[in-house]
N, C-alpha and C positions, 0 to 999 in steps of 0.2 A: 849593470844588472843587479850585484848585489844589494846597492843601495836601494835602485827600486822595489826590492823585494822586500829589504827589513826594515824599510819606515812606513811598513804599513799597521803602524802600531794598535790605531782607533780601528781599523778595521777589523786587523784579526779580534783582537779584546771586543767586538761586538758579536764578533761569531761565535767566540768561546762564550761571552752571556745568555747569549742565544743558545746554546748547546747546554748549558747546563739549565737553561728553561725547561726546556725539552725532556730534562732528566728528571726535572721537579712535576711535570706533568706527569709522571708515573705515580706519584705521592703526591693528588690534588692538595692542592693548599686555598683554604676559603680566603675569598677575597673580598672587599668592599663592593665588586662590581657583581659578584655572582649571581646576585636576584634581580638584575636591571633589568625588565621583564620588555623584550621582541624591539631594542632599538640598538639601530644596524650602523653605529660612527665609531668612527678611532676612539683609541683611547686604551691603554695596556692592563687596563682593569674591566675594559666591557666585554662580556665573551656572547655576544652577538655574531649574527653570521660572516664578519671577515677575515676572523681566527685566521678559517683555512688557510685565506689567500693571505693573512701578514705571516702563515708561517711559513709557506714556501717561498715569500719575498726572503723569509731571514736565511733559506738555504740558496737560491741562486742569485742574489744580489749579489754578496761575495765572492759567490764563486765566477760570476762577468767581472767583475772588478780585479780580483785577480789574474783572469786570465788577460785582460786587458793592460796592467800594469806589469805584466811577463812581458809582454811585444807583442800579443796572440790575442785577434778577436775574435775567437774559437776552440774551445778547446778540445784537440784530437782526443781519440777514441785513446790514444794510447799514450797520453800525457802522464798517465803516471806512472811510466815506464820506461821515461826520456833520463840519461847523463845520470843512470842512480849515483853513482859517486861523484859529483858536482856538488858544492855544497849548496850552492846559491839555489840551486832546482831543488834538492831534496829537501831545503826548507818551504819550498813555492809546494813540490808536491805534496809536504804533508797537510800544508794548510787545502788544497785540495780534496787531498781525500778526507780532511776536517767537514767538507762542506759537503761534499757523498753519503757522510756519515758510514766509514769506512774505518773504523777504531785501530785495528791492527794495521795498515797501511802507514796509518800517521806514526804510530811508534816506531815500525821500521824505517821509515823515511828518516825520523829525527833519532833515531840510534846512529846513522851514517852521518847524519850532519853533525850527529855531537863527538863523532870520533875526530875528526881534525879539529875541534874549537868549542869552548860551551855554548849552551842553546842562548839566544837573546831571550827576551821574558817573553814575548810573545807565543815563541814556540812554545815555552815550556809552557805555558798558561795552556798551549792546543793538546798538551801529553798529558797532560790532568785531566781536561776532558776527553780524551781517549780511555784515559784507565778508568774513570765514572763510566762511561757507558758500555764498555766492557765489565762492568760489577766488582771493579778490584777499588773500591770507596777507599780504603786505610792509604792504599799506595798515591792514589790521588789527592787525598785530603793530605800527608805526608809533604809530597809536591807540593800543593799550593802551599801550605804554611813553611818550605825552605824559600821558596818564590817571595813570601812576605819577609822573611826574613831578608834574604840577598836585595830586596827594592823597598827599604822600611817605607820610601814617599813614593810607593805607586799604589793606587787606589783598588789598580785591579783585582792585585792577588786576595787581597783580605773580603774583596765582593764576591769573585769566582768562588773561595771558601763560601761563605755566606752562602750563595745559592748551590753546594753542593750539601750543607748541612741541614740544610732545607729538606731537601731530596730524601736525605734520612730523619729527617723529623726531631730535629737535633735544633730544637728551636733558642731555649737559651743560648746554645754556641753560639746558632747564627747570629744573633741580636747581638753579639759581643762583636762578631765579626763585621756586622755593617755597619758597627759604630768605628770601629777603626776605619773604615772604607769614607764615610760620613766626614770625620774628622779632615780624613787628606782631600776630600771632594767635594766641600759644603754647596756646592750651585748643584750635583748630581739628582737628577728627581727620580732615578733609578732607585739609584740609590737608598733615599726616603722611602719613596714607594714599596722596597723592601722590607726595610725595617716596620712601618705599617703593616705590612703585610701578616711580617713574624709577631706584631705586638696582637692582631687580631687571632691567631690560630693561638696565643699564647693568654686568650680568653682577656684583654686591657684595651677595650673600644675606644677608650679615654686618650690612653695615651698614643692609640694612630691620631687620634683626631689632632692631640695636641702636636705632634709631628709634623701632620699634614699643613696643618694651622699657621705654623710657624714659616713653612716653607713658603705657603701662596702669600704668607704678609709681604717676604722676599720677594717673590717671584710671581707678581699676579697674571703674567699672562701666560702663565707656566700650565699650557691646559690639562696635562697628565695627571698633573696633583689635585688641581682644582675640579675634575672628574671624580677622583676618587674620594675626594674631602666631600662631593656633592652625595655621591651616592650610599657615605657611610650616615649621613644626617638624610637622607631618604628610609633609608632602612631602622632607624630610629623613627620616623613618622614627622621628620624635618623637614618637610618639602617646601613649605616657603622658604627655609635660610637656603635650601639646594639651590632653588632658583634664584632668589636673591644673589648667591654668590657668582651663578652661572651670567648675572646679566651686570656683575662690577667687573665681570673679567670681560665680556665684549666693551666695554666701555674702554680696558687698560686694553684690548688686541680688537681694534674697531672691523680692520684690515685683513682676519684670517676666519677664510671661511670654513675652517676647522673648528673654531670655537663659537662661530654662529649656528653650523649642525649640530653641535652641541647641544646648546642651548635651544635649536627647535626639538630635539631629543627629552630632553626635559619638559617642557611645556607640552611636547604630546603624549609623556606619560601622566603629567598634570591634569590634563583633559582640557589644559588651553589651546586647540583645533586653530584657531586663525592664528594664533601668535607664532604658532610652529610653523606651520602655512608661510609666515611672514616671513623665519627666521632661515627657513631653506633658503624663499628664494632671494633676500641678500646673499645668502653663501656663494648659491650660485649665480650671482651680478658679479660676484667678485672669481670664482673661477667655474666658470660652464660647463667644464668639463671633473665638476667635483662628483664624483661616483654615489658618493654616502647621501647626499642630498637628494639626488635623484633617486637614492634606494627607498628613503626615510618617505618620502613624497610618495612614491605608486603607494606602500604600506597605508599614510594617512589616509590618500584620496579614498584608499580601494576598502579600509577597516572603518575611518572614520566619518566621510564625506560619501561613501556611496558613489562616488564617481569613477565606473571602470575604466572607460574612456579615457580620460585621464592618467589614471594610475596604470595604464599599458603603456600610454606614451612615456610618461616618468620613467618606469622602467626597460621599455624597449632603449632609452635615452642612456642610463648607468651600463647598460648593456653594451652598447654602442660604442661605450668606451674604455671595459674590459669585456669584450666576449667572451672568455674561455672562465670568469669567472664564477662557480659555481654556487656563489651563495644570490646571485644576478641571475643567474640561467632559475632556480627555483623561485625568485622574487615573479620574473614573469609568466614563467609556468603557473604559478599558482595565481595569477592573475587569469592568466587566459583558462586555468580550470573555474574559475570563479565566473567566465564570458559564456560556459558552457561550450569550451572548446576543448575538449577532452583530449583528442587526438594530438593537435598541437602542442597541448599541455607535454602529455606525456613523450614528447621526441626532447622536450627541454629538461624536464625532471627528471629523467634515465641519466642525462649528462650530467644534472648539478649531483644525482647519486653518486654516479660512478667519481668526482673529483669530491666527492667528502661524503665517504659511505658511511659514516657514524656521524653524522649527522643527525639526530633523531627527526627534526622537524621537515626535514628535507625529504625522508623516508616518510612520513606520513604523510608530504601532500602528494608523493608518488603515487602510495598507497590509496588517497583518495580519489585521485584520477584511474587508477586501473576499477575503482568501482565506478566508475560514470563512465568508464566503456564499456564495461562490461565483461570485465577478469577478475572476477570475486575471491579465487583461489591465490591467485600473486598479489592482489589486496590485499587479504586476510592476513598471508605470512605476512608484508611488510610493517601491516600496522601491529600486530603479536609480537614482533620482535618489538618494535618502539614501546610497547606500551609495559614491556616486561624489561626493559631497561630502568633501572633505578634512576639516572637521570632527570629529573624538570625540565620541560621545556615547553614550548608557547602554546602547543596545539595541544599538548595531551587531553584536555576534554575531549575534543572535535574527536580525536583521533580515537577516542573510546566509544563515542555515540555510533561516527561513522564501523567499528567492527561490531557492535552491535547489530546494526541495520544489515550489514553486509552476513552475518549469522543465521541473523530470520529469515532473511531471502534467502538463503541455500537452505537451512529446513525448512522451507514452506516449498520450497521447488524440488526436495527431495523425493 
């Protein structure tokens, strides 16, 4: 048991990155992807609609995976109340309550583990991220820089620093720290993509680019980078080299139709309509069941080509294969609001609300459907609140015309 528990090294270390993500979301950090304007593929710098669902993949993957490499494909109600003085459990249950996002659990859990033996790195890495998101930063940051110290060759600790320095806006540090992370990690695109990240909030376009630049010479089928490298020479008004770059790298990953949605991703912001069109559906010849492609396609058919029909099947299709996913539940609601099915719209849009209620776009096609039934007043607040969030996003014109419209009709029917 102990052993299955402490060689889960890449895992926990992906949960604690994930965690101090989540920390750094509290203190946006501008990214290369931030103005990729309504297209819906992976990619750790696109903040399109499947945020949601890759963040709560980053909370319960781990926590199946753990509770699977325990002995247990389930984890009781009261798992993290089993053998507290067992060492081998009390380090499973902190990485647990790591994944609950349960801050003070995980310190008492690894307070009892650390009285018989010191913590492995892992844990400690999970107690840093417990005192960050508890507010206790000096204790945390503390931890992580003894953590680098005691494992000079492990890449973790000096990244985990980096992404909690981040969090406090501590951008030189961080840059110091991802370069020691960089040095013990050079294939990490994490990694890179950090430091990017800190070179842009730290006003040096240049030098992400030249980061980026250096990595995808490495690494061309490395699509994370090659995203990000695209869409920082988009936002310069580079879109030929974007797409240029976006179609050397199908070339170097012919086989992943992750980097084919890509690339029809690009070409549909390009306004090349049939090339996107193409590049879906090779993605999906090669996997049928790819979600993002079928999302990207109802969007095309139903924005660019006028084809409803279509663009319902597209998306009843991505549906089909997450259903409970909410950024898919509003993909075809807002289809079927667009079919003039209002009613149906709206059983679908209340769902994709309630799983991501900040949302903004989400909330305004709600809002537009409760006016084509005919609830002006629950229209009204939801597009008010969208349209008084300082946030950008896709629809905010629509979403402004349509509470106009929805104003004059209630003063004219007054």
């Amino acid at each position: 048991m102990t052993t299955r528990v402490l060689k889960g090294r890449l895992r926990v270390c992906a949960l604690v990155q994930s965690s101090f993500q989540d920390l750094a979301e509290l203190c946006p950090v501008r990214s290369p992807r931030a103005e990729a304007p309504g297209l819906f593929s992976f990619g750790p710098f696109r903040t399109g609609k499947c945020n949601a669902f890759r963040r709560l993949a980053r909370r319960l993957v781990p926590l199946l995976v753990a509770g699977l490499l325990g002995g247990c494909a389930r984890v009781p109600p009261n798992a993290l109340h089993l053998a507290r003085n067992d060492r081998p459990t009390a380090l499973r249950d902190a990485e647990l309550a790591l994944a609950f996002g349960r801050p003070a659990q995980v310190r008492e859990r690894l307070a009892r583990a650390a009285a018989s033996a010191p913590l492995p790195l892992e844990s400690r890495l999970a107690l840093a991220v417990a005192l960050g998101a508890e507010g206790k930063v000096a204790e945390a940051e503390k931890e992580l820089r003894q953590c680098a110290a005691d494992h000079p060759k492990a890449p973790e600790p000096p990244a985990a620093l980096g992404s909690l320095l981040v969090a406090a806006r501590r951008y030189g540090e961080a840059r110091q720290s991802y370069e020691v992370a960089r040095r013990l990690a050079p294939d990490s695109s994490r990694v890179v993509l950090a430091l990017a990240s800190v070179s842009l909030n730290l006003g040096q376009p240049a030098e992400a680019e030249g980061l980026l630049r250096v990595f995808v010479k490495a690494h061309p089928g490395d699509l994370t980078c090659v995203s990000a490298l695209s869409q920082l020479q988009s936002r310069q008004n580079r879109q030929g080299e974007a797409l240029k770059l976006l179609r050397q790298t199908v070339k170097a990953s012919p086989r992943s139709p992750d980097v084919w949605t890509e690339l029809g991703a690009w070409c549909q912001q390009a306004g090349r309509f049939e090339e996107a069109e193409s590049a879906y559906r090779q993605a999906l010849s090669l996997d049928s069941r790819h979600v993002n492609a079928y999302n990207n396609l109802a969007y095309l058919y139903l924005e660019e080509k006028g084809n409803l029909v279509m663009a319902e099947d597209m998306a009843r299709a991505a549906l089909s294969v997450a259903p409970t996913n909410g950024s898919f539940l509003d993909t075809l609601g807002y289809v079927l609001l667009r079919r003039g099915r209002s009613a149906e719209a709206i059983n679908l849009l209340e769902k994709a609300h309630a799983r991501a209620p900040k949302d903004l776009e989400i909330a305004c096609h709600l809002g537009m459907a409760y006016a084509e039934y005919g609830a002006p007043k629950s229209a009204e607040r939801l597009l008010t609140e969208a349209l008084q969030n300082p946030r950008e996003f896709r629809e905010r014109a629509a979403c402004r015309q349509w509470l106009q419209k929805i104003r004059a009709s209630m003063k004219g029917g007054a």
